[in-house]
N, C-alpha and C positions, 0 to 999 in steps of 0.2 A: 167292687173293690178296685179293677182296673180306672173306673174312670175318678175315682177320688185320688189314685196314684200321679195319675196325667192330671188333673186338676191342681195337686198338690207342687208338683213342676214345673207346671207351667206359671203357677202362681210365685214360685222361688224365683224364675228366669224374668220375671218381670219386676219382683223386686230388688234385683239383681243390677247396683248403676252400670249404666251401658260404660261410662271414664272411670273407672275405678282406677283407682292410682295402685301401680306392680312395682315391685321392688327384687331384681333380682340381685345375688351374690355368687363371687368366682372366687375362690381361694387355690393356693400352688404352695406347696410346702414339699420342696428336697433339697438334694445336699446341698445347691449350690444358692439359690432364692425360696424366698416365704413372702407371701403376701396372701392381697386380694384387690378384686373390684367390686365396686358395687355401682348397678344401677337403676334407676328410678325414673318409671313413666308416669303420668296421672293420668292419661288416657285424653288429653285436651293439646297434645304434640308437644309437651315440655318434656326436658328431657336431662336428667344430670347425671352423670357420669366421674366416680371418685375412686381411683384406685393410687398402690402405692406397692412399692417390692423392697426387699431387704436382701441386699449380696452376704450373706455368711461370713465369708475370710474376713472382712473389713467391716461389715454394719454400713456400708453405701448403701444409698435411698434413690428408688427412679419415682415419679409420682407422674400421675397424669389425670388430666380435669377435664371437662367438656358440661356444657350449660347451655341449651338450646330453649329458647323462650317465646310463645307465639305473643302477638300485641294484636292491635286493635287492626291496624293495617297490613299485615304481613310477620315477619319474626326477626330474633337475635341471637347469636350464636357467638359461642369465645370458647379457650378451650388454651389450655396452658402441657406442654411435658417437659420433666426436667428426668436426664438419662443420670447415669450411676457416678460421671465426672462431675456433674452438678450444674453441665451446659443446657440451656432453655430452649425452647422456644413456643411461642404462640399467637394468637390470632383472634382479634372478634370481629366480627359482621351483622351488620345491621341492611333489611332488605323491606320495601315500605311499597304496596300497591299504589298506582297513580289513576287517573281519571282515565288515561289512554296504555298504560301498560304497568311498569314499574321503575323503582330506581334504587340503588344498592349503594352502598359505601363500606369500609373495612381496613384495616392493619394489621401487619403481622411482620414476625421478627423472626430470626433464625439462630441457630447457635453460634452462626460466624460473628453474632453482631450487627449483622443487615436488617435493616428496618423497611418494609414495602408497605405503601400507601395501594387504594382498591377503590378504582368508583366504575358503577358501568349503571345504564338505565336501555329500557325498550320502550318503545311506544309504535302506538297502531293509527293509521288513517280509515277511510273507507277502502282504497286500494292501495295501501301500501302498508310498511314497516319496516322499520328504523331499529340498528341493538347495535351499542357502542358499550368499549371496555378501555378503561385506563388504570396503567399498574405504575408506580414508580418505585425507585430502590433508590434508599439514602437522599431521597430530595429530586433524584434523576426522573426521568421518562425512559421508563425500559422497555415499555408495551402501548400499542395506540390501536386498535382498532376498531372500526363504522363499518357498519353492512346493511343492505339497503336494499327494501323487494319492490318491485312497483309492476303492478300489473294496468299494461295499457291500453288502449281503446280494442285492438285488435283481441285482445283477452291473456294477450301472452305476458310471462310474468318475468321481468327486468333486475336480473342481480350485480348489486356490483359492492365491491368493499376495498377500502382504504386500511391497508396494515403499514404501520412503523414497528419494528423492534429493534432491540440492541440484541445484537448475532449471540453475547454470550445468557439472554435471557430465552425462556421454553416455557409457554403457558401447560399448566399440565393437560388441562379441558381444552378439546377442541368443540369448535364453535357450529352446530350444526346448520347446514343451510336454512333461509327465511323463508314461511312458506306465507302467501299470503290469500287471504278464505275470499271466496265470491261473495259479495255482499246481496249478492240475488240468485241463490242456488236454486241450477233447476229442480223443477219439479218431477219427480218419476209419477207416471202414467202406471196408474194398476191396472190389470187386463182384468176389464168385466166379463162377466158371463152375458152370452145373448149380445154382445161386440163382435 
């Protein structure tokens, strides 16, 4: 009887899709807001995210969207909120694996009105790597920054970066140091027996 239970089981967990698409829901109902969220995975990293609120005194609406989508080379992302005045803001991005690393592009807008442009790409050598970011607001350059590892004959590894900003702009990400791999790692020595 035990083993027809375990076989039974095991037989469910197997026909069980490993990406089953999940759907969860969040509701908030008191005196002041009523809503909910809902969101939705399929198990393949897509990802949609729909919620919405209602203020009581008034019937104001805040709504908020997000949509993440994997592609053939990499993924896309956007994602819109609008608060309870009816101010916006949002953003998509698009990010695409390359031969040697990757490369990204993006926009996004704020509730002031300000519109920000987003490109950055990375790529890899045998000894080195390269990851560069550019942001702009309204047409402008607000953000410029190249960072560069280069490991030299001696084996030591060479950082240096090129940053522009405008004083009143603050990326929120910081950018973490480049490391870059020995393209001939040593080999660890296992200790024999009878060595």
């Amino acid at each position: 009887m035990k083993n027809f239970i375990s076989l039974s089981i095991t037989a469910m967990l197997i026909a069980t899709p490993a990406s089953a698409e999940r759907s969860k829901t969040v509701t908030i109902d008191n005196e002041k807001i009523s809503g909910s969220k809902t969101i939705v995975r399929d198990g393949q990293g897509n990802v949609v995210v729909d919620g919405a609120l209602t203020r009581k005194r008034d019937g104001a609406t805040a709504t908020h969207k997000y949509d993440r989508s994997r592609t053939e080379n990499g993924w896309t992302a956007s994602g819109q909120q609008t608060d309870f005045q009816g101010r916006s803001r949002g953003f998509d991005y698009q990010r695409a694996r390359t031969e040697n690393g990757f490369e990204a592009t993006g926009s996004a807008y704020n509730r002031r009105g300000d519109e920000y442009g987003y490109s950055a790409y990375g790529q890899r050598g045998e000894n080195s790597r390269e990851r560069g970011r550019n942001v702009t607001r309204n047409g402008a350059v607000v953000y410029d920054r190249v960072d560069t590892a280069t490991r030299n004959d001696a084996g030591q590894i060479v950082r240096n970066s090129a940053v522009t900003r405008d004083p009143s702009f603050r990326p929120k990400k910081k950018i973490r140091p480049l490391r870059v791999k020995n393209p001939k790692p040593a080999r660890r020595l296992k200790n024999r027996r009878g060595n």
